[in-house]
Biopython code that builds the backbone (N, CA, C, O; Angstrom):
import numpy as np
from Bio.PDB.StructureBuilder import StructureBuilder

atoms = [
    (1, "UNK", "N", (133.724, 106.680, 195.770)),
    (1, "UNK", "CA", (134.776, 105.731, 195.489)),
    (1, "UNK", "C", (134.636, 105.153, 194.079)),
    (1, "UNK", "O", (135.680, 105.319, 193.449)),
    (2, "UNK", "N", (133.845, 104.635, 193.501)),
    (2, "UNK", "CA", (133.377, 104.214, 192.755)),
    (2, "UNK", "C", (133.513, 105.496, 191.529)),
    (2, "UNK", "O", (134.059, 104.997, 190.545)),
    (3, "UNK", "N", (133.272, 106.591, 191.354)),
    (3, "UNK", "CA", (133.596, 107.935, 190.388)),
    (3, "UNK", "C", (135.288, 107.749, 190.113)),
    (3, "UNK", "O", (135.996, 107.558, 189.125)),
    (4, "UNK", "N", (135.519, 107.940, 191.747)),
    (4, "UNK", "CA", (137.638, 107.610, 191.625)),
    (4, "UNK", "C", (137.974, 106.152, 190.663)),
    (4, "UNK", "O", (138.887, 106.042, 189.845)),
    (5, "UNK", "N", (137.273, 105.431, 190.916)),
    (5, "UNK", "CA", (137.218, 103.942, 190.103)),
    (5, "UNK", "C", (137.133, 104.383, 188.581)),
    (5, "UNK", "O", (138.127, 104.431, 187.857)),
    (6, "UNK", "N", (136.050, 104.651, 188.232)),
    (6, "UNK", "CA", (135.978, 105.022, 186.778)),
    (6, "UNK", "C", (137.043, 106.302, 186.140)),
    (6, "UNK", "O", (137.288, 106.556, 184.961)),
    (7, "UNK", "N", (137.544, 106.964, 187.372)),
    (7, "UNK", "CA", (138.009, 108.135, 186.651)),
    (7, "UNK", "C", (139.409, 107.803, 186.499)),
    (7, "UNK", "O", (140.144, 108.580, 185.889)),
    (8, "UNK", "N", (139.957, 106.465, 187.114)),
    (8, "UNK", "CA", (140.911, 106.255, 186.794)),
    (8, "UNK", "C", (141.448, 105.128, 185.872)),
    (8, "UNK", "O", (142.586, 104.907, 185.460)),
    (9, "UNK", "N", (139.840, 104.250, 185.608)),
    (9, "UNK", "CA", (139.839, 103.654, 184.315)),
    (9, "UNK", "C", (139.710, 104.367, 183.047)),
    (9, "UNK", "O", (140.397, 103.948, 182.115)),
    (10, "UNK", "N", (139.088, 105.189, 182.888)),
    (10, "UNK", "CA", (138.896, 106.045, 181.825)),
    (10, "UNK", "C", (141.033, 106.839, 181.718)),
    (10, "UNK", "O", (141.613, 106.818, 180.632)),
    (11, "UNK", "N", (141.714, 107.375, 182.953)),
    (11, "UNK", "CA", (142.544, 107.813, 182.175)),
    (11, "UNK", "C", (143.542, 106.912, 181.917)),
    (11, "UNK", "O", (144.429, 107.274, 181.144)),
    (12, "UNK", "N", (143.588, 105.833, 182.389)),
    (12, "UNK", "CA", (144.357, 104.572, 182.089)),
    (12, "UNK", "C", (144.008, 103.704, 180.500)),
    (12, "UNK", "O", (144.793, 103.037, 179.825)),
    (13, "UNK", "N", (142.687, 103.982, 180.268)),
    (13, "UNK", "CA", (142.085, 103.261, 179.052)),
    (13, "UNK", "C", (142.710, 104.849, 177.892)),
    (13, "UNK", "O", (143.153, 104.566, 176.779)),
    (14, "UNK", "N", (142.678, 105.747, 178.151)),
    (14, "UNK", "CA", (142.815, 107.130, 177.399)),
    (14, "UNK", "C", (144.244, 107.142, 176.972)),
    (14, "UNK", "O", (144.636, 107.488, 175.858)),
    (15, "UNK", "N", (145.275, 106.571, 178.346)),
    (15, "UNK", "CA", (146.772, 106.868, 177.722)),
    (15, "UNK", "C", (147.152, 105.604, 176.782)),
    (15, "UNK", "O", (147.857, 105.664, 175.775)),
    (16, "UNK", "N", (146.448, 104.282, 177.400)),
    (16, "UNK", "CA", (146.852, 103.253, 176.108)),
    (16, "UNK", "C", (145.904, 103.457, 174.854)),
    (16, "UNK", "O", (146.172, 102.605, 174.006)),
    (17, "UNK", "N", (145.251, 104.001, 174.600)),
    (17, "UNK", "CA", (144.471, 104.217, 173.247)),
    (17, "UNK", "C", (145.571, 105.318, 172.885)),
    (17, "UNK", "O", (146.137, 104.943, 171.857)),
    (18, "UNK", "N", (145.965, 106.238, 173.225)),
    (18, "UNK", "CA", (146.971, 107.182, 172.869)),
    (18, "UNK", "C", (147.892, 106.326, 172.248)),
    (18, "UNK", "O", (147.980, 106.360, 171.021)),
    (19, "UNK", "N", (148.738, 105.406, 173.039)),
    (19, "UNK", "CA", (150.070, 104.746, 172.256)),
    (19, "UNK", "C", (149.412, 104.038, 171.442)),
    (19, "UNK", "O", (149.915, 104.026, 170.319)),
    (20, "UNK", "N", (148.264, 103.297, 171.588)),
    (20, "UNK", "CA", (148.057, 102.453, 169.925)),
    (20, "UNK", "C", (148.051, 103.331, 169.156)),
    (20, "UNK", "O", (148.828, 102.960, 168.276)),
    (21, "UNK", "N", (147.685, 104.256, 168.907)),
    (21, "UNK", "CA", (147.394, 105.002, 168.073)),
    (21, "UNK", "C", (148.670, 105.644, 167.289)),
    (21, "UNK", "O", (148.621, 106.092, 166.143)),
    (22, "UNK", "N", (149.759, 105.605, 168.081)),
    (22, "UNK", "CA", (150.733, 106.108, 167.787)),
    (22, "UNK", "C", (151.693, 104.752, 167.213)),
    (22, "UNK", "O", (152.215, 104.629, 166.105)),
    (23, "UNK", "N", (151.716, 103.902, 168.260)),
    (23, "UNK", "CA", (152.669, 102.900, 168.317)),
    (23, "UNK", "C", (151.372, 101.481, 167.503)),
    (23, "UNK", "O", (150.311, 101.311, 168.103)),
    (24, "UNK", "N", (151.619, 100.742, 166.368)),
    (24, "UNK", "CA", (150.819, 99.712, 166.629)),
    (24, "UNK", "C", (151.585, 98.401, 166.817)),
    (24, "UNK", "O", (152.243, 97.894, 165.908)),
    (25, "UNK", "N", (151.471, 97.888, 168.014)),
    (25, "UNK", "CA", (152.166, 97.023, 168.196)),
    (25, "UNK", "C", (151.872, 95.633, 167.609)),
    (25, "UNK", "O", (150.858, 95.803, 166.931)),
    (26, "UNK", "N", (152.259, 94.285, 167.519)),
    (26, "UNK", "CA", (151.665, 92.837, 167.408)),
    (26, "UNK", "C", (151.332, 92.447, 167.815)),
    (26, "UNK", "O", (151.205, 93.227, 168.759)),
    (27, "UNK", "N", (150.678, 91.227, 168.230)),
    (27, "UNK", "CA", (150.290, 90.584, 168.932)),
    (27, "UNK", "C", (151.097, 89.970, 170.087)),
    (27, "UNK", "O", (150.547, 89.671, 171.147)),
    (28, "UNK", "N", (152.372, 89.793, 169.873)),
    (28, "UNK", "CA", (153.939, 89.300, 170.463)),
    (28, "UNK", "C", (153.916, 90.143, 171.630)),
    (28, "UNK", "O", (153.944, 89.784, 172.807)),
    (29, "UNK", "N", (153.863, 91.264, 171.177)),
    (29, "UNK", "CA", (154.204, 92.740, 172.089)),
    (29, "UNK", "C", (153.480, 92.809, 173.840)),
    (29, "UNK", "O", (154.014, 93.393, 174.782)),
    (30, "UNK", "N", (152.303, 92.125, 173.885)),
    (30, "UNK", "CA", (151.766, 92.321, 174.635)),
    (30, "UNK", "C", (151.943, 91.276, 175.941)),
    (30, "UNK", "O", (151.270, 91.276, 176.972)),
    (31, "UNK", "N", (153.070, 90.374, 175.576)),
    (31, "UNK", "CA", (153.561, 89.405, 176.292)),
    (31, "UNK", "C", (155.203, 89.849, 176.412)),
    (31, "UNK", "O", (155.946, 89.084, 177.026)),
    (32, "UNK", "N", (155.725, 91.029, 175.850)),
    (32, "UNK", "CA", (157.013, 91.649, 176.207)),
    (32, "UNK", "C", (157.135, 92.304, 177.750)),
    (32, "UNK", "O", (156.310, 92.345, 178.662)),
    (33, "UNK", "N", (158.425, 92.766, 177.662)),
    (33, "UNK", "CA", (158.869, 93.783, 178.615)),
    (33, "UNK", "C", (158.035, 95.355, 178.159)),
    (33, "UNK", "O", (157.640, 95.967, 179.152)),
    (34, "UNK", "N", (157.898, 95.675, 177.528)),
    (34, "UNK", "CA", (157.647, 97.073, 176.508)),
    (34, "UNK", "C", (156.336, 97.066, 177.013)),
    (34, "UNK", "O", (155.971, 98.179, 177.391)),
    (35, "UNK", "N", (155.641, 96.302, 177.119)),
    (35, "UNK", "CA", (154.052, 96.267, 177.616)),
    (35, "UNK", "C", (154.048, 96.461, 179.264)),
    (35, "UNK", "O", (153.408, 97.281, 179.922)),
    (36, "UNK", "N", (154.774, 95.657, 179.618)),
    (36, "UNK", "CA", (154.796, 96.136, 181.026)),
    (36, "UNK", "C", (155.216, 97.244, 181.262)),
    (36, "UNK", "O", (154.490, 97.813, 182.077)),
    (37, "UNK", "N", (156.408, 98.086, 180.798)),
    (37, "UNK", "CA", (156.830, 99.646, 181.262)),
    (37, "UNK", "C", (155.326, 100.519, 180.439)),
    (37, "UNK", "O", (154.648, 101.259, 181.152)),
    (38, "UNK", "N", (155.047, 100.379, 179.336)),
    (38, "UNK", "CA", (153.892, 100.719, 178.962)),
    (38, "UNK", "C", (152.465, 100.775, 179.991)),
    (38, "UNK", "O", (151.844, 101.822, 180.173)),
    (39, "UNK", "N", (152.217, 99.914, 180.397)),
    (39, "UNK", "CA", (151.356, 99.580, 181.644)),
    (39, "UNK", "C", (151.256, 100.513, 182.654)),
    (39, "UNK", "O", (150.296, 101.181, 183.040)),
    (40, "UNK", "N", (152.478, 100.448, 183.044)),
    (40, "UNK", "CA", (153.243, 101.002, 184.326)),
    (40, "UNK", "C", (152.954, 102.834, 184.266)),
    (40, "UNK", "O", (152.248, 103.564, 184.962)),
    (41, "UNK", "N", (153.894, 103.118, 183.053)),
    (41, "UNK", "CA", (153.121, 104.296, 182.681)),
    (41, "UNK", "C", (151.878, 104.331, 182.930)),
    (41, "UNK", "O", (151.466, 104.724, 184.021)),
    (42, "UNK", "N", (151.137, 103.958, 182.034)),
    (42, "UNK", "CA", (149.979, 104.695, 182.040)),
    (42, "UNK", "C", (148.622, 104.599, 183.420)),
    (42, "UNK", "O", (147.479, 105.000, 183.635)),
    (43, "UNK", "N", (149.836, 103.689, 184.144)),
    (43, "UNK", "CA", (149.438, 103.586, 185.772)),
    (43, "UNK", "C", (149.325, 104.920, 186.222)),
    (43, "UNK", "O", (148.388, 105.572, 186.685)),
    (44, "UNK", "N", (151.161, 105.301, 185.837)),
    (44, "UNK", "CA", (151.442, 106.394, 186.602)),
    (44, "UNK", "C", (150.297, 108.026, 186.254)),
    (44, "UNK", "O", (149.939, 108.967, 186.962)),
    (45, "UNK", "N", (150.097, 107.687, 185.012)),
    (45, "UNK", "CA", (149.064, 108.538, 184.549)),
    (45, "UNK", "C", (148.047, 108.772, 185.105)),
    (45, "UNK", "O", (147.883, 109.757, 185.825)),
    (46, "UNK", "N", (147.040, 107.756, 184.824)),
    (46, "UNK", "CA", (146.203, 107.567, 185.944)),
    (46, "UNK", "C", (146.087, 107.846, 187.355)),
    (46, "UNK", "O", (144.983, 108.139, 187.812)),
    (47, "UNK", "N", (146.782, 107.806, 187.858)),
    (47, "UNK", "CA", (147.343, 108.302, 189.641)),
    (47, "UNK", "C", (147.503, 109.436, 189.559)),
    (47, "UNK", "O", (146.931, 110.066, 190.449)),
    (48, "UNK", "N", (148.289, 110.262, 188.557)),
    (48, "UNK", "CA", (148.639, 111.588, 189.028)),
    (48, "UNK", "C", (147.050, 111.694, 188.811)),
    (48, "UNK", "O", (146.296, 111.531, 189.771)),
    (49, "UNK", "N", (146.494, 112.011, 187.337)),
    (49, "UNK", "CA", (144.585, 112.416, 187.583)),
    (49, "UNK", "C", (144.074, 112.480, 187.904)),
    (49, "UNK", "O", (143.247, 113.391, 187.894)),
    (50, "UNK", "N", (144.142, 111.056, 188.784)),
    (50, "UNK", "CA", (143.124, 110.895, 190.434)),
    (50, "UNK", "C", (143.711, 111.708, 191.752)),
    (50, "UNK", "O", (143.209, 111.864, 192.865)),
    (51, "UNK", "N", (144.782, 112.097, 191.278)),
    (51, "UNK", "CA", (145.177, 112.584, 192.967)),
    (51, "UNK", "C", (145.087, 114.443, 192.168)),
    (51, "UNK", "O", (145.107, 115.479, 192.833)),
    (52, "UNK", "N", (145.028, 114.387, 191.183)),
    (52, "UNK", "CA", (144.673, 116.198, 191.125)),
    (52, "UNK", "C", (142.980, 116.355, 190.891)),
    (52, "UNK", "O", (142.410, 117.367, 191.299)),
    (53, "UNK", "N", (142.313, 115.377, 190.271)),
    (53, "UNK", "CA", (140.912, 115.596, 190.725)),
    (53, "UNK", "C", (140.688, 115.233, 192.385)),
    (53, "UNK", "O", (140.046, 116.020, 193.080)),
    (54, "UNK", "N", (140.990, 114.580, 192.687)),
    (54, "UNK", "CA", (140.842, 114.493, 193.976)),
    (54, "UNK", "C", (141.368, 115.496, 194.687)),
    (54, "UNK", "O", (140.735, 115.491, 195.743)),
    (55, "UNK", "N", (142.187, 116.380, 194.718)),
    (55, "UNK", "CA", (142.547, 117.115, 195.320)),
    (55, "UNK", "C", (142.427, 118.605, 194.589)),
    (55, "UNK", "O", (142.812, 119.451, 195.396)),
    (56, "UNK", "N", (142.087, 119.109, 193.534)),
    (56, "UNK", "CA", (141.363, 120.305, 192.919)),
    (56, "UNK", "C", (140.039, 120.238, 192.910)),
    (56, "UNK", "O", (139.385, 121.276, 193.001)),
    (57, "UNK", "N", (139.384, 118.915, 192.791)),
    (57, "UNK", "CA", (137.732, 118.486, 193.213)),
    (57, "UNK", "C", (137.102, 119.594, 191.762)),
    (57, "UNK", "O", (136.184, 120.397, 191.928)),
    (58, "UNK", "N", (137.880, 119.379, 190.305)),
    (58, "UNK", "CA", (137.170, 120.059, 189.762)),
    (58, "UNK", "C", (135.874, 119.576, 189.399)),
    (58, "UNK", "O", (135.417, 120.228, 188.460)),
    (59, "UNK", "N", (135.114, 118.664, 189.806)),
    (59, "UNK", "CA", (134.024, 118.275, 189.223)),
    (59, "UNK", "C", (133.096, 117.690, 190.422)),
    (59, "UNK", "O", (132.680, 116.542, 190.579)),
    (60, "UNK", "N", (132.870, 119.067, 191.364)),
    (60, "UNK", "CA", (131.930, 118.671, 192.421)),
    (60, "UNK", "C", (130.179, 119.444, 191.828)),
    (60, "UNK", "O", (129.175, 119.480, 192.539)),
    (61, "UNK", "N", (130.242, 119.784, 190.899)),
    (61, "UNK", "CA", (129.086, 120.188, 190.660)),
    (61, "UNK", "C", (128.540, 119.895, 188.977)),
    (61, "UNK", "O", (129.268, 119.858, 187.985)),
    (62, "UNK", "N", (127.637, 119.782, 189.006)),
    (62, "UNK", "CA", (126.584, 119.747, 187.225)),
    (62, "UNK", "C", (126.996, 120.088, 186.339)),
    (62, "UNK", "O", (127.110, 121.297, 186.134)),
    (63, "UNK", "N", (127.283, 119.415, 185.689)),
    (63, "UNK", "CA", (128.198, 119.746, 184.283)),
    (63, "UNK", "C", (126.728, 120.367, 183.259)),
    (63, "UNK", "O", (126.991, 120.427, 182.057)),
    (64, "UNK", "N", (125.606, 120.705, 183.564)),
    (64, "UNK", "CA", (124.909, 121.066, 182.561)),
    (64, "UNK", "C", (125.030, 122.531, 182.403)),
    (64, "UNK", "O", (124.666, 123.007, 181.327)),
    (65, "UNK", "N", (125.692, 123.653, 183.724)),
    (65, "UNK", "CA", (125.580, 125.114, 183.020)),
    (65, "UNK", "C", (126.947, 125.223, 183.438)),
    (65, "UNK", "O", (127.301, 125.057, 184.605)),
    (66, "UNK", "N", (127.814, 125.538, 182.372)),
    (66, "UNK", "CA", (129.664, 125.396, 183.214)),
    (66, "UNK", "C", (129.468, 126.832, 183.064)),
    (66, "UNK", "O", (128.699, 127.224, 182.187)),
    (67, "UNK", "N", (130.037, 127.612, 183.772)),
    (67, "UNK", "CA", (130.682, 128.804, 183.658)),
    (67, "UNK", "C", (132.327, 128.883, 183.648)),
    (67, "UNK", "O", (133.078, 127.911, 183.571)),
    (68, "UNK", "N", (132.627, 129.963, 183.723)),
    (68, "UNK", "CA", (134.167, 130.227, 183.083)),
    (68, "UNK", "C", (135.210, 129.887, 184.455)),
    (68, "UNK", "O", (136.388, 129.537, 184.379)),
    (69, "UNK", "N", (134.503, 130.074, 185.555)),
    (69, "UNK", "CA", (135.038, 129.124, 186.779)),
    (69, "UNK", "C", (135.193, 127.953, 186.502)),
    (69, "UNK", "O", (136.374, 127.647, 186.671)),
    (70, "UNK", "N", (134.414, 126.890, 186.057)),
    (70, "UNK", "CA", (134.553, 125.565, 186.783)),
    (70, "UNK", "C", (135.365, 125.172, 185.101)),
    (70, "UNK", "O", (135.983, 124.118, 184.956)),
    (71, "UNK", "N", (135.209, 126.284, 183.866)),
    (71, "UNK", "CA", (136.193, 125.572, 183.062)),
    (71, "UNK", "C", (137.681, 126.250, 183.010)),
    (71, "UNK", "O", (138.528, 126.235, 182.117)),
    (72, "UNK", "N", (137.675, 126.867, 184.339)),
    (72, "UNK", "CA", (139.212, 127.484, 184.535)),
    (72, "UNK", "C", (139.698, 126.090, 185.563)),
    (72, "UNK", "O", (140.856, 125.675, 185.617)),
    (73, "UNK", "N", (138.668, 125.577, 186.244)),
    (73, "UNK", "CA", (139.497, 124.486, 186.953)),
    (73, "UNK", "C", (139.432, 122.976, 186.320)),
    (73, "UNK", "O", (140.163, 122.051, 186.672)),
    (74, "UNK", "N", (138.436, 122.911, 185.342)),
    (74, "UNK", "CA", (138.920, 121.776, 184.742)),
    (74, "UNK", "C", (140.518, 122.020, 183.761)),
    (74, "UNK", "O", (141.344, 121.111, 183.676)),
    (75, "UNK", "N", (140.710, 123.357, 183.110)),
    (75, "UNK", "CA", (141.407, 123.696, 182.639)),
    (75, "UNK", "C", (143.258, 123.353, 183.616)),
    (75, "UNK", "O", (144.357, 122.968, 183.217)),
    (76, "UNK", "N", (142.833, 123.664, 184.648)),
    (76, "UNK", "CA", (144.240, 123.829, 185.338)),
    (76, "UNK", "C", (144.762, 122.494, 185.448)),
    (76, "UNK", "O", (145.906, 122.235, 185.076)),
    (77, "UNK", "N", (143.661, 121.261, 186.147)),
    (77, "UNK", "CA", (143.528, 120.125, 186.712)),
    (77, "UNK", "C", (144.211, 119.413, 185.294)),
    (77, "UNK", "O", (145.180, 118.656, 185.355)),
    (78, "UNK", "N", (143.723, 119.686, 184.379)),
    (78, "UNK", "CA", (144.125, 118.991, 182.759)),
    (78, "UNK", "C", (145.887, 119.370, 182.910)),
    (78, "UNK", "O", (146.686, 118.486, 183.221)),
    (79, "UNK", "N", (146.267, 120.637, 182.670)),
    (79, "UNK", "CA", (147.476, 121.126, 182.825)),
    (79, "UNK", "C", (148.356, 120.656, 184.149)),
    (79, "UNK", "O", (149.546, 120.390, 183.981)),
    (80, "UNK", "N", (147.910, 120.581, 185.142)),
    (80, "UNK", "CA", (149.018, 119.944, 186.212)),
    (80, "UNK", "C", (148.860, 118.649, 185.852)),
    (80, "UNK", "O", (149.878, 118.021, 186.141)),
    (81, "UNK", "N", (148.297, 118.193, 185.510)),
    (81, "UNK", "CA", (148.390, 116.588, 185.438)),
    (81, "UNK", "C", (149.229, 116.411, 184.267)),
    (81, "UNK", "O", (150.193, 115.691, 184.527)),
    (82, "UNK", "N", (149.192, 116.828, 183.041)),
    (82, "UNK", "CA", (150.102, 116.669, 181.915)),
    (82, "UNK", "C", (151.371, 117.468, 182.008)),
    (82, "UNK", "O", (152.228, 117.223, 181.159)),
    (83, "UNK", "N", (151.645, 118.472, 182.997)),
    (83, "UNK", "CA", (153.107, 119.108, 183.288)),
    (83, "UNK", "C", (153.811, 117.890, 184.830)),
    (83, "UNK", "O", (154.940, 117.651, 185.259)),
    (84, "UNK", "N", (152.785, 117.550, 185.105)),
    (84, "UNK", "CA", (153.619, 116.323, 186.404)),
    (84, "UNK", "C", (153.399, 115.316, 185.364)),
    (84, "UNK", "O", (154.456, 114.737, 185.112)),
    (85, "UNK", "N", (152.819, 115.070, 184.956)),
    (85, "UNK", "CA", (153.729, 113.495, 184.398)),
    (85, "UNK", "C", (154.876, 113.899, 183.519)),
    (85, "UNK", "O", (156.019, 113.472, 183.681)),
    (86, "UNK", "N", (154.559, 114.643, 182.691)),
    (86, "UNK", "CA", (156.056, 114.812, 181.792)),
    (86, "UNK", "C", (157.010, 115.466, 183.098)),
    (86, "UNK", "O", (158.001, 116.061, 182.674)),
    (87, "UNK", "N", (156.952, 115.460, 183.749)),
    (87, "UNK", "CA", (158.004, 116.034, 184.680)),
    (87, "UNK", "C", (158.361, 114.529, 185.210)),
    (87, "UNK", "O", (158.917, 113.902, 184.309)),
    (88, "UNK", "N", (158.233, 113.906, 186.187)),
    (88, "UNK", "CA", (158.206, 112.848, 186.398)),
    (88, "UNK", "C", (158.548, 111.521, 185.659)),
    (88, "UNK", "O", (159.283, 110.606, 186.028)),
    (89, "UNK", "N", (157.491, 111.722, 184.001)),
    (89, "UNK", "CA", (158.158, 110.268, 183.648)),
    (89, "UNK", "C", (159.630, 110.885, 182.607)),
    (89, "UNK", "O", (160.049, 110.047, 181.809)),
    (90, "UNK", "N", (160.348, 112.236, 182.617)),
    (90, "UNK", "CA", (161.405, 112.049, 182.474)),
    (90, "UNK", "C", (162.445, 111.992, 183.757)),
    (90, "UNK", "O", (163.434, 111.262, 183.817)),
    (91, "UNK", "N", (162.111, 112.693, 184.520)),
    (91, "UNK", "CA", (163.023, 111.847, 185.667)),
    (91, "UNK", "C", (163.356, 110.433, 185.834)),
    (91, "UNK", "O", (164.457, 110.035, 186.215)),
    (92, "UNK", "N", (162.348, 109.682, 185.530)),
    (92, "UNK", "CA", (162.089, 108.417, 185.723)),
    (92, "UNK", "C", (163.053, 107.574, 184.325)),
    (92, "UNK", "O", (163.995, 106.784, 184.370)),
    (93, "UNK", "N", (162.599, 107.938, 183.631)),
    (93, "UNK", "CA", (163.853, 107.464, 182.252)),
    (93, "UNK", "C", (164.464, 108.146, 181.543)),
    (93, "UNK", "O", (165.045, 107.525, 180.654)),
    (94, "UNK", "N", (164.649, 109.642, 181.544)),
    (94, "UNK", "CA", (165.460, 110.347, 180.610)),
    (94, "UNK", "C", (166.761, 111.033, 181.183)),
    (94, "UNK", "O", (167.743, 111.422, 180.550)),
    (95, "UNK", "N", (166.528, 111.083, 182.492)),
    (95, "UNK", "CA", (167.463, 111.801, 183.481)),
    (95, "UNK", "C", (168.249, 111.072, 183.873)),
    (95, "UNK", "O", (168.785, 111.590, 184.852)),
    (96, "UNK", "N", (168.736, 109.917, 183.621)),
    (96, "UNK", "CA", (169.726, 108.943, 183.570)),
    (96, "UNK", "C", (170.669, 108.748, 182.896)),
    (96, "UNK", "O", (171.805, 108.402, 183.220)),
    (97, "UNK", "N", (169.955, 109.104, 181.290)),
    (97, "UNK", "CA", (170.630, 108.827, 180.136)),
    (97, "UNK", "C", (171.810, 110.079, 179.933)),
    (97, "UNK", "O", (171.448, 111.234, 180.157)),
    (98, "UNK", "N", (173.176, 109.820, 179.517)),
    (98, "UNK", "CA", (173.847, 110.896, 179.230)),
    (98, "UNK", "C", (173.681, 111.207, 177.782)),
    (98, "UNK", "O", (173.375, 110.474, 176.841)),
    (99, "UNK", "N", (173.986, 112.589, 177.844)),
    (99, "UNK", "CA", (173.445, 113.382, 176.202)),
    (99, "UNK", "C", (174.148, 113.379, 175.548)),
    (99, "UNK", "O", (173.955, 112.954, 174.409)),
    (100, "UNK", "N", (175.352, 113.873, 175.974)),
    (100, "UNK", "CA", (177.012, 113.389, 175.729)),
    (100, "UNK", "C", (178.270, 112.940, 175.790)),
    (100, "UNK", "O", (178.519, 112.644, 176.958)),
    (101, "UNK", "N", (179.359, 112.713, 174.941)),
    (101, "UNK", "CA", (180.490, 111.741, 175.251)),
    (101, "UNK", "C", (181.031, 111.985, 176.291)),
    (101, "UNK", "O", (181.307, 113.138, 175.960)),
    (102, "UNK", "N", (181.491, 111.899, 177.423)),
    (102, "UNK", "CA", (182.418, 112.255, 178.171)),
    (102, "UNK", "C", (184.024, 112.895, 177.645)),
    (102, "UNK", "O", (184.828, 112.301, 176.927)),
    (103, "UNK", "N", (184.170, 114.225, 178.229)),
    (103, "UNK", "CA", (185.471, 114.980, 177.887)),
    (103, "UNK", "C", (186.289, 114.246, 178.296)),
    (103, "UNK", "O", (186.072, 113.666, 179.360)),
    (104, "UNK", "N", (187.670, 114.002, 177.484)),
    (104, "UNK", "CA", (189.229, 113.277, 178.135)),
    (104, "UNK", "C", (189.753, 114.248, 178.994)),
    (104, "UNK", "O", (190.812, 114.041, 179.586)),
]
sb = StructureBuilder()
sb.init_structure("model")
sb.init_model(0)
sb.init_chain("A")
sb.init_seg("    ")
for serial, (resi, resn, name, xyz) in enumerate(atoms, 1):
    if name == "N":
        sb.init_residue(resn, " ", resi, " ")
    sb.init_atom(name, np.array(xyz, "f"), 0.0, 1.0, " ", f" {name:<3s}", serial, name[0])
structure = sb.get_structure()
């Protein structure tokens, strides 16, 4: 329990170091709306990670001799987790938005 604990602080601490890095916000910012959907995200991040390590279990054994197995399943576990969230967090806000004007 406690591994699931850290593994989902680490990808929650990983996606907001990502947006600072990208985005630098003020000091203001962190008492906005923008911080909370920000948050929220990188909730959602976090959750998908924990529920595909938890459920691919790529890291039930010693990381001191990897072979080409266990870095084909850290490999996959990395990839479903970054093809479900971008799947997901555009459903979630992009699939709403129309692309174009409406025809008369």
């Amino acid at each position: 329990m406690i591994k699931s604990a850290i593994h989902v602080a680490t990808a929650l601490c990983a996606y907001l170091l990502a947006f600072q890095l990208v985005v630098w916000p003020d000091s203001t910012w962190w008492l906005s709306n923008g911080s909370v959907m920000t948050l929220g995200i990188a909730a959602l991040y976090a959750t998908l990670a924990t529920a595909f390590e938890l459920l691919l279990k790529s890291e039930r054994s010693s990381w001191r001799y990897v072979s080409i197995h266990d870095a084909f399943d850290l490999f996959r576990t990395t990839v479903l987790t970054a093809v479900t969230f971008l799947v997901v967090s555009f459903l979630l806000f992009r699939a709403q938005e129309t692309r174009s004007p409406p025809r008369p």
